[in-house]
Every structure is written in C-alpha cells, then in structure tokens.
C-alpha positions in Angstrom: 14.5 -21.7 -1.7 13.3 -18.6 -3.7 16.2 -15.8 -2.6 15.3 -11.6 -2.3 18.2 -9.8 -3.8 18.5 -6.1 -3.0 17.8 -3.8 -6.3 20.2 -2.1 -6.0 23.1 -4.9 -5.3 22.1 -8.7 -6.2 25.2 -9.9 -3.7 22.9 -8.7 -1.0 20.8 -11.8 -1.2 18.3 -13.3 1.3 15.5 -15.7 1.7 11.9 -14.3 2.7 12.2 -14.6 6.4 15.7 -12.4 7.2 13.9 -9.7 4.2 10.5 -9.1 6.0 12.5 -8.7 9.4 15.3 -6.3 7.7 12.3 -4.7 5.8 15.2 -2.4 3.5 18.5 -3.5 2.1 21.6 -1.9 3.7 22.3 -0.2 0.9 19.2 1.7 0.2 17.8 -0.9 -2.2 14.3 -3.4 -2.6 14.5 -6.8 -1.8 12.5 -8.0 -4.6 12.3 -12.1 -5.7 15.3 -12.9 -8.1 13.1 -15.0 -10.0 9.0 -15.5 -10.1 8.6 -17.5 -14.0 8.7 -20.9 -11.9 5.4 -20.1 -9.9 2.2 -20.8 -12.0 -1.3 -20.6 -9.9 -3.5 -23.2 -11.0 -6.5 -21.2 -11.6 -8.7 -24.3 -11.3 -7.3 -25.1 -8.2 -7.9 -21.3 -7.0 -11.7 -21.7 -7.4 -12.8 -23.9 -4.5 -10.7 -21.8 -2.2 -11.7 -19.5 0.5 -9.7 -16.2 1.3 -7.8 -17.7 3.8 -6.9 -21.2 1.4 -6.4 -18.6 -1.6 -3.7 -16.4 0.9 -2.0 -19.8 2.1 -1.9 -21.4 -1.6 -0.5 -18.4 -2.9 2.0 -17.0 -0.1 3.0 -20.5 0.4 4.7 -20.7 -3.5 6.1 -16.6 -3.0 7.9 -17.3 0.6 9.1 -20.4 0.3 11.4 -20.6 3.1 8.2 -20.5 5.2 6.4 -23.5 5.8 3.0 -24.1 4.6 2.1 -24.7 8.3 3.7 -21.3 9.2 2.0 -19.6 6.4 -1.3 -20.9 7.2 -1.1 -19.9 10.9 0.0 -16.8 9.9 -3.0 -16.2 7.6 -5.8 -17.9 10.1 -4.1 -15.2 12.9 -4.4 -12.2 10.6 -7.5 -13.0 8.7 -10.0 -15.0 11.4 -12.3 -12.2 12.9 -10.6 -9.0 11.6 -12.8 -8.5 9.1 -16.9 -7.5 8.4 -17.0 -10.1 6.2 -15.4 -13.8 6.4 -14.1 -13.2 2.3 -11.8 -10.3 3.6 -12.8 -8.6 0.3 -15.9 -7.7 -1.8 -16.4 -7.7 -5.5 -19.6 -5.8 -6.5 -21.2 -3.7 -9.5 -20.7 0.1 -10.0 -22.2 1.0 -13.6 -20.7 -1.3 -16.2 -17.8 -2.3 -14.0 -16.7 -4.0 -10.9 -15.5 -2.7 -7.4 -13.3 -4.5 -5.5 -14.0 -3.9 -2.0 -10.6 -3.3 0.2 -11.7 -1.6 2.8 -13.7 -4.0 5.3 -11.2 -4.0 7.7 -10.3 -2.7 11.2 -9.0 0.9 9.8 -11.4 0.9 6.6 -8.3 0.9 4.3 -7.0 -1.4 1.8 -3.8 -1.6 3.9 -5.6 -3.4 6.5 -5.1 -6.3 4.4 -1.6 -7.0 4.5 -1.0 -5.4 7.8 -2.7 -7.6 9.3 -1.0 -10.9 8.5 2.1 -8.8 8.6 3.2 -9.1 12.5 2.8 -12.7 12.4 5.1 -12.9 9.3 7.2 -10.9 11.4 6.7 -13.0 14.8 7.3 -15.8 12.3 10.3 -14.9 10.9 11.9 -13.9 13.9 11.9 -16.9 16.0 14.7 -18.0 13.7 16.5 -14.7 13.2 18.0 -12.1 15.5 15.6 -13.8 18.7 17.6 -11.5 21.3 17.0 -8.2 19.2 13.9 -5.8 19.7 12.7 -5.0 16.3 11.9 -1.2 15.5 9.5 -0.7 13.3 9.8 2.9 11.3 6.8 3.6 8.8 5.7 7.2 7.0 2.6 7.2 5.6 0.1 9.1 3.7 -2.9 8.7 5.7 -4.0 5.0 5.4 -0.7 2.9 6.1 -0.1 4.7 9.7 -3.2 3.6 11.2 -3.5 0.4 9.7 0.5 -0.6 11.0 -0.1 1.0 14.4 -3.6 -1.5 14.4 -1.5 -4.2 13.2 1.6 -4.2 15.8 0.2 -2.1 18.9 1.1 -4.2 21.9 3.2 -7.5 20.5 5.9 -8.4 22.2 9.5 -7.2 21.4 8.1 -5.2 18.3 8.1 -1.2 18.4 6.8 1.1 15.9 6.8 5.0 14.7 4.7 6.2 12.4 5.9 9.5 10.6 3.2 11.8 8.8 2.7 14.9 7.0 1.3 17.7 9.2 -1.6 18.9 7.1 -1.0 16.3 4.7 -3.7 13.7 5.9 -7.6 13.8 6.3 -8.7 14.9 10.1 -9.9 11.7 10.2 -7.0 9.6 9.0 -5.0 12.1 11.8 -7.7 11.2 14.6 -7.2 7.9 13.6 -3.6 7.4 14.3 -3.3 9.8 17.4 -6.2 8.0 19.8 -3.9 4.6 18.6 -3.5 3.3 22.5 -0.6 0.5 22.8 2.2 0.6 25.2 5.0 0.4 21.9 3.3 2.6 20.0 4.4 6.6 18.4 2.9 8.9 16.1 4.5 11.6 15.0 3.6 14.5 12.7 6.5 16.3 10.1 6.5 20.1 8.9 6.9 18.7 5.2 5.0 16.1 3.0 5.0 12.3 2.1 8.1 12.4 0.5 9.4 13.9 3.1 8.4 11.6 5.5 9.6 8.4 3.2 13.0 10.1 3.0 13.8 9.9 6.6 12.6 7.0 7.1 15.0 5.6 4.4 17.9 7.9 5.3 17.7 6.1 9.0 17.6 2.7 7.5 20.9 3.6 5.7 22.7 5.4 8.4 25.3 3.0 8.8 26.2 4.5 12.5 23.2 3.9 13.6 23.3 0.2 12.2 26.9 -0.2 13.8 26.2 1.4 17.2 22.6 -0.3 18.1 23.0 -3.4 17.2 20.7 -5.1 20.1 17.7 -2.8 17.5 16.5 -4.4 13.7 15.2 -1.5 12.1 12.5 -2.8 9.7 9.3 -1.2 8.3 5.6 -1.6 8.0 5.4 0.1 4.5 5.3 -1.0 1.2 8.9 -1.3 0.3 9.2 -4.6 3.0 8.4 -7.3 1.3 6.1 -9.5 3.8 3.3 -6.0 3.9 3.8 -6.2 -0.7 3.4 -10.2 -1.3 -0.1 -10.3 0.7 -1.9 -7.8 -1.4 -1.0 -10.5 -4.5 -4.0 -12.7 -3.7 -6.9 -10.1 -3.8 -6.0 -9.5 -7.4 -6.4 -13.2 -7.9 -9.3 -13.9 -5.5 -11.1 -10.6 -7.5 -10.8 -12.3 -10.8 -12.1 -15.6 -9.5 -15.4 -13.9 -8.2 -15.9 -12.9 -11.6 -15.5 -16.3 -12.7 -17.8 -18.0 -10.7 -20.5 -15.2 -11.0 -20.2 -16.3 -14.8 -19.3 -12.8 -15.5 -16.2 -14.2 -17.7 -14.9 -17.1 -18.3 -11.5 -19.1 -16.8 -8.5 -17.7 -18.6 -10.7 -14.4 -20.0 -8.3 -11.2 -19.4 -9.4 -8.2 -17.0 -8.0 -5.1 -16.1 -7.6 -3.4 -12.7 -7.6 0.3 -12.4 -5.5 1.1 -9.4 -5.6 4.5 -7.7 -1.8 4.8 -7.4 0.7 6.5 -5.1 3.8 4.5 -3.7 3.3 1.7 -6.9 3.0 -1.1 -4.1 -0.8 -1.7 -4.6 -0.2 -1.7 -8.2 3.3 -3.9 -8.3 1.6 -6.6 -6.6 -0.7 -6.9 -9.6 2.2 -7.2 -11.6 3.1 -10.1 -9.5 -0.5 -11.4 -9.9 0.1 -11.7 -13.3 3.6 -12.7 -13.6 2.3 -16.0 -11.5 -0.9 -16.7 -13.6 -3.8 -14.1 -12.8 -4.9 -13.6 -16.5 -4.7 -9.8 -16.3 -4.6 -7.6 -19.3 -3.9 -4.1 -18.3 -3.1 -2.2 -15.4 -4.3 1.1 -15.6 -2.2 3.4 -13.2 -4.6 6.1 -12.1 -3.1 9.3 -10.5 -4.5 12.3 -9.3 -2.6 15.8 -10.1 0.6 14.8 -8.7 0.8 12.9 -11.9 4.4 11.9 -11.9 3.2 8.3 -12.6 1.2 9.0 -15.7 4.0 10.5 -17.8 6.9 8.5 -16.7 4.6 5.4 -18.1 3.8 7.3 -21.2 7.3 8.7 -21.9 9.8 6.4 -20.4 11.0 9.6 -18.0 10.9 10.1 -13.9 10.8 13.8 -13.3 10.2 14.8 -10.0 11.5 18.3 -10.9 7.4 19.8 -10.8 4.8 21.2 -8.4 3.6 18.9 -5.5 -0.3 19.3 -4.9 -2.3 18.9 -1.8 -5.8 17.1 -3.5 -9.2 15.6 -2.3 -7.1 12.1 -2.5 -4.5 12.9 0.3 -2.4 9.2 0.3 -1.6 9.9 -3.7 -0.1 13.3 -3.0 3.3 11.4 -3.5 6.1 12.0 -6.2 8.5 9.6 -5.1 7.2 6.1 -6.2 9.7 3.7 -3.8 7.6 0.8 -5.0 8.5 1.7 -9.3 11.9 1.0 -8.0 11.1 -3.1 -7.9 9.5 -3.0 -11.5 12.6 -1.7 -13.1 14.4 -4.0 -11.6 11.9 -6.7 -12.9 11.7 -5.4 -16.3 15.2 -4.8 -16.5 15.9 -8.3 -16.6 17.4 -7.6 -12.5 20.1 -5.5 -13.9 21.4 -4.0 -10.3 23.5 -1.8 -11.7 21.1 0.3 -14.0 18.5 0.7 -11.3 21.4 2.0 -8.8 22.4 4.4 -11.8 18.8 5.5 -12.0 17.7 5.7 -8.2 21.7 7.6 -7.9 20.6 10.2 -11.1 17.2 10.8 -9.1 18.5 11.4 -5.9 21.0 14.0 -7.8 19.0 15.6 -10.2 15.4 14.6 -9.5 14.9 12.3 -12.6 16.2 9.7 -14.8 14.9 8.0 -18.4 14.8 4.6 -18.7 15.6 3.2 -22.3 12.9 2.5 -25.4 13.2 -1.5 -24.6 12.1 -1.1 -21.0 9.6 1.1 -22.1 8.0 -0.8 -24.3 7.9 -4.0 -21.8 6.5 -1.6 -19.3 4.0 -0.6 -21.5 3.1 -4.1 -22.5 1.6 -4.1 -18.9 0.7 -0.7 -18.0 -1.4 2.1 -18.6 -1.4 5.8 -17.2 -4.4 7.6 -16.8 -4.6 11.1 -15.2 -7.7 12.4 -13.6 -8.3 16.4 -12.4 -9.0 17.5 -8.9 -12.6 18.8 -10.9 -12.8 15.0 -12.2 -12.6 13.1 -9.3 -15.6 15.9 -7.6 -17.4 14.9 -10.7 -16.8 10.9 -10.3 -17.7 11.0 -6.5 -21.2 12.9 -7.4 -21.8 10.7 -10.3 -21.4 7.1 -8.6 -23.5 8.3 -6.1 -26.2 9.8 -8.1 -26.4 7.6 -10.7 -24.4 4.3 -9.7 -26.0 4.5 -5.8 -22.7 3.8 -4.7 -20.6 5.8 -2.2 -17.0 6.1 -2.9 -14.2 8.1 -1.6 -11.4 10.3 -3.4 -9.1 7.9 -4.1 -11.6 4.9 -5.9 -13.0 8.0 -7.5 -10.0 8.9 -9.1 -9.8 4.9 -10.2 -13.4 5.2 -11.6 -12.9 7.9 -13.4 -10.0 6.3 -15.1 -11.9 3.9 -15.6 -14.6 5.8 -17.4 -11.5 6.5 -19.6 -10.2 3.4 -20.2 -12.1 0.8 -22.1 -10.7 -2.3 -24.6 -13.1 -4.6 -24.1 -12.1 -6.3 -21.2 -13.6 -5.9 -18.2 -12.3 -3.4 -15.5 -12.3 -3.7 -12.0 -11.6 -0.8 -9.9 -10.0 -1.1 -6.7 -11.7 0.4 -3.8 -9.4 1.9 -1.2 -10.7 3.1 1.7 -14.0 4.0 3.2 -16.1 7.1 2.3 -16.5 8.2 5.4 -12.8 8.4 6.0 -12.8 11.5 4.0 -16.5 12.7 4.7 -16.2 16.6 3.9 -14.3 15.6 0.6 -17.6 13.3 -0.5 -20.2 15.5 1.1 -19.1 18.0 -1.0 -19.2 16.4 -4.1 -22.5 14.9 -3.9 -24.3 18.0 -2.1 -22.0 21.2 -2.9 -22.1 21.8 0.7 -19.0 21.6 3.2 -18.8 21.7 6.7 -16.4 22.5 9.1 -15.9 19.2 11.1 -15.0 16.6 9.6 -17.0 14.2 12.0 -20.2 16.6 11.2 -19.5 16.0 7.8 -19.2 11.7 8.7 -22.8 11.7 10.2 -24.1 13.4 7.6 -23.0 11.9 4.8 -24.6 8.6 6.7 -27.8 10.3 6.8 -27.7 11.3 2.9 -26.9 7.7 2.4 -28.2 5.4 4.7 -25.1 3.8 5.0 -23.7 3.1 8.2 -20.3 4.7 9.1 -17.8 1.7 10.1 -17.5 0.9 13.7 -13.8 2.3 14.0 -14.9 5.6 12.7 -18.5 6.1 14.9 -16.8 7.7 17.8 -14.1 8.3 16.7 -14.4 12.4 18.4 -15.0 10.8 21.7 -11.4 8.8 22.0 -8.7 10.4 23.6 -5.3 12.3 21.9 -2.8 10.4 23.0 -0.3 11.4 20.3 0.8 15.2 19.3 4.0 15.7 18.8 5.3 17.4 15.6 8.6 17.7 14.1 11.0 19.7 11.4 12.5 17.4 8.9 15.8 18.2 10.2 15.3 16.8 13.2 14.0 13.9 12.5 17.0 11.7 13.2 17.4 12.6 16.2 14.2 12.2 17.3 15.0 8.5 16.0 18.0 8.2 17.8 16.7 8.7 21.1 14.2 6.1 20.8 16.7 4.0 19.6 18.8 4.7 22.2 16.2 3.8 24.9 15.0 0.3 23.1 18.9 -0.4 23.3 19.4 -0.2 26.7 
C-alpha cells in the first residue's frame, strides 16, 4: 500500500487512513505520497465516467489502503444531492477560454468540493484508528475553507471543529457565513491578525508536544489543505475538466491544456500537479496571484521571501504569504529529500526566506508559471467579463482571467472559477458599475438585478439568519483558547 511520509522526516511514515485522521505530521511536516510514477489514469477509461465514477476511479489508485467499496461510499455520501448540478462541476466558455465552474456547492466555493467527501474519509478512516478518541478538528481560513468545513462536519458524531479567521480579513459575507453556522460541535472564532496568522496557530497547536502528551483521549486533525484526505479530492476536477473538453471536441485525447489557478495556500494548484504526475495531459500551470505576490517571484527566481508588505485586496482568501501547501512540491521535486525541505521550512521560520537551488528550479519551472495581476487589473477583468464576455465573476477567477489574458502558448487555458460572485457582491458591483454600497447584502441583490442571475440559495437570506458566533481573539491567546476546549472534549 501507497505510504504518506512526513516532509519534513520520511521515518514518519503512514498509509492514507492514520494521515487524513492525524491531518499534520508531529513534527510540523506534510504527509505527502512517497511515490505517485506507478499510477497512470487511463484517459479512455475516464471518458464514460460520471463525477462520482471519475472521484472513485481516481481516489481509489491515490488512497489505496481504502477499499474501492469505502471510496465509493464515501464519494456517493459527499457528492449525491450536495450539489446544483449532478456533474459537481461546470466547464463553460468565457471569451476564447474555458471556465471551470467550482462553486455549485452548499457554500458557493471551490472548497465545497473536497469538504464534502472529507468527513466520510474521516468517518472512514476512523472506524479502524483511534475508535475511543474524539477527533478535534482545528482549521484557519481565508474566507472560503471556514464555511465550507463548518458545512461539511457540523453535527457528526465524535468529530469537533474550530474555525480561526482574520478579523477584517474576510468578505462580510464569507464572515456571515461562518457565524450563522448552527451545529451543536461547531466554533468560529475571529483573530486580531491575518491568514498567516491564523495558519500559524493552528500549526503551533498541532506541534505542541504537551498538548499531544497530556490529551491523549483528543486527535487533533484539520479540515485545511495541508491534510491530505481535503488535497487528493480536488485531483479529479482537473481531470474531469480536461475530459469535457474532449468530448465537446474542443481538443483532442492526449492534446495539452493549461489551468490558470488563482493561488493562495498552493493546495488548489498542487493537486494539479498531482493531476498530471498520474496522466491528466497538462501543459502549464499558471500560478496567478494578486499583490501579495510572494508566489510569482519565488517561481520566477527560485527564492521565498516573506520579508515584504502584506496587502488586504478585492480577492481576500489570496491575501496569504505563507504557501503551507509549496512545502509538498519541494519535497516532490526534490526527489523527497526530507532533509533539504526541513532546512528550508527551519531558514523560513528564522529568517523569513530560503532559495531553493537552479536544478529544482528549473524542474519547477518545467511545470509552472507565475503571473501577477494588480489590484487595478483584477477591477478591470471583473468589468470586462461582464461587459464583454456576459459572464459574472468574482475577485479571485478575475485575477485567474486576467492571467490568463496574459498567458497564451497555444494551448488552451482553462481558468478555475472559485467562488460565487455574489460572495463578494460590493467588490463586483463596483467593478462593473463604479458604484459601491454600504451593505454588502444591498450590494448581493443588486448585483442580481444588473445580471439577472440568481444569488445561490445559501446566500439569499443570508441577513435574516441568526449570529450565533462572535468571539474574537489576540494571537497570543490563542492557545489557550485551544486548550480549554481541549480540555472539555477530554473529560
């Protein structure tokens, strides 16, 4: 069976199962596959399948230690009825290129798709690990993730979960989102800080080896990115994206695309890595960042400098400079060398950067692209799509189409679409009319009205739910806050 080795320390090595329940390695690394070159996705095979058969095909040959009766359950419970539409995703024109439609489901965010699969992986996996333990979920997010985990997990059984966010760091919708979030194991807290922030407490806590030592009836584990069982299911879009194209005799089986990825924590963007290291004929990946560009350089000059200015933008889950996901890729494209990518994550804790030599450059670039879009650009995008593309599009697929825009080899691009307009209503109001308004649910009904599009059903009333979360923090006291409810779920 395929084993998950931590980055940072390949003797900490498990299968699938005990890696999406731990979500983190003890020692502060990745778990990340020790070996992917003997999966190859028949392509032909992947065209008569539906999302769900794609999901189950593919997660099948990733978490092996799964069975493909387990997987498929899993995927049927996460996928059946969760969705507007019964393909999970879209694939549809804007201009010359091709959208890929992630956000149809219950939170209108692309991280809807994995979340959702992810408490049965979890459910799964623990009926043969660590049965007596309560498993705590801790999660920080950006905007979209904390809703979309708090959907996912809200009310199953001996599963808990806090979700950490930036106070003034997320749309008022995203924040109205997660604080009306009803569930009796559910908490939502905001931070005085940022993102980064945020991600560092949550990572500090998973490393705190007294807290590990002294709670041991609690599995800390984690809805984000950086657990393995939310990364692997965001694999198949990329594959079940370039099949649409195939059968709509856009291109041809085996022809090379690109996807341009509005990028953040590098998860969305990894798994398309993975994508193509198992057989989805991809040619580029074009990072796209907004002005927190930390991304961009560090693919164009081999160096991670977090040493700079962080932004608040239009595109509010990419205001991040620590990239936890970039940590997996180096270990991947350093041939899983454990001990360079310790040396590097050790030399950016301490100094805020590290350079990564011309060999892994080059294979990086082999792969990847960086494209950086303005604050004034991704206005511009939003007004053009809708003007002359008629499509609606919100901050963060705007900065993706305008890279986009900047990108072209002759392949064809397909730009992933993260989230729902209306999730960010004053930002896209604004761009397409020059007018703001004060409310961001004033700005949500008009923007339907200027497009005739209807606002999701998770988002129409979305003023009328109840506040059932308010609490804010200071960073310093965030692992306290922690321990308590650690203390509690112990007892």
């Amino acid at each position: 069976m395929r084993l998950f080795v931590s980055t940072r320390n390949k003797e900490n090595a498990v299968f699938s199962k005990e890696a999406i329940i731990s979500g983190l390695a003890k020692d502060g690394g990745l778990y990340t596959p020790i070996e992917l070159n003997d999966i190859r996705i028949d392509l032909d095979k992947c065209l008569d399948l539906n999302y769900q058969e794609l999901a189950t095909y593919i997660l099948s040959n990733i978490l092996d230690d799964f069975t493909e009766k387990e997987i498929k359950a899993c995927v049927i419970n996460g996928y059946t009825d969760t969705f507007k539409t019964d393909d999970v995703i879209l694939v549809t024109n804007i201009g010359n290129d091709f959208l890929l439609e992630l956000y149809h489901g219950p939170t209108s965010a692309f991280k809807d798709v994995a979340l959702t699969i992810l408490p049965h992986l979890l459910s799964t996996a623990y009926k043969t690990h660590d049965k007596n333990k309560k498993i705590y979920i801790l999660t920080a997010t950006s905007g979209d993730t904390g809703k979309a985990a708090l959907e996912a997990f809200k009310d199953v059984k001996n599963i808990y979960i806090t979700v950490f966010y930036p106070q003034d760091g997320v749309s008022e919708i995203q924040e109205r989102q997660m604080n009306t979030t009803r569930g009796n194991n559910v908490d939502v807290v905001s931070v005085a800080g940022n993102f980064d922030d945020c991600q560092r407490l949550v990572k500090t806590i998973y490393e705190d080896g007294e807290i590990n030592e002294t709670y041991r009836n609690v599995q800390l584990s984690s809805a984000n990115s950086i657990n393995i069982g939310r990364l692997m299911p965001q694999v198949v879009y990329y594959f079940k994206a370039y099949i649409a194209l195939v059968k709509n005799e856009v291109i041809k089986l085996n022809d090379k695309v690109n996807f341009i990825v509005p990028t953040g924590n590098f998860g969305d963007i990894l798994a398309g890595y993975i994508a193509k290291t198992i057989g989805c004929p991809i040619n580029r990946l074009v990072c796209a960042s907004n002005r927190n560009n930390v991304l961009v350089d560090f693919i164009n000059t081999g160096i991670y400098d977090i040493n700079r200015k962080f932004y608040t933008t239009m595109s509010p889950s990419m205001d991040i400079l620590v990239s936890s996901n970039l940590e997996r890729l180096l270990f991947m494209l350093s041939d899983c060398d454990d001990k360079r990518i310790k040396r590097y994550m050790d030399d950016l804790n301490a100094n805020g950067r590290y350079e990564i030599d011309k060999k892994m450059l080059k294979k990086l670039q082999r792969s990847f692209v960086g494209v950086y879009v303005k604050e004034s650009e991704c206005k511009e995008a939003i007004h053009r799509a809708f003007h002359k593309d008629n499509r609606l599009i919100d901050p963060h697929t705007a900065i993706a189409y305008q890279a986009s825009n900047k990108y072209t080899d002759g392949h064809k691009n397909i730009i992933l679409a993260t989230a729902s307009p209306f999730k960010f209503s004053n930002s896209v109001l604004s761009s397409i009319t020059g007018l703001a308004v004060r409310s961001e649910i004033s700005a949500m009904n008009r923007l339907a009205q200027i497009s005739k599009e209807e606002i999701p059903a998770n988002l129409k009333d979305i003023d009328k739910l109840e506040i059932l979360h308010n609490k804010t923090i200071k960073i310093e006291e965030g692992r306290d806050y922690v321990m308590e409810r650690i203390k509690a779920l112990n007892d």
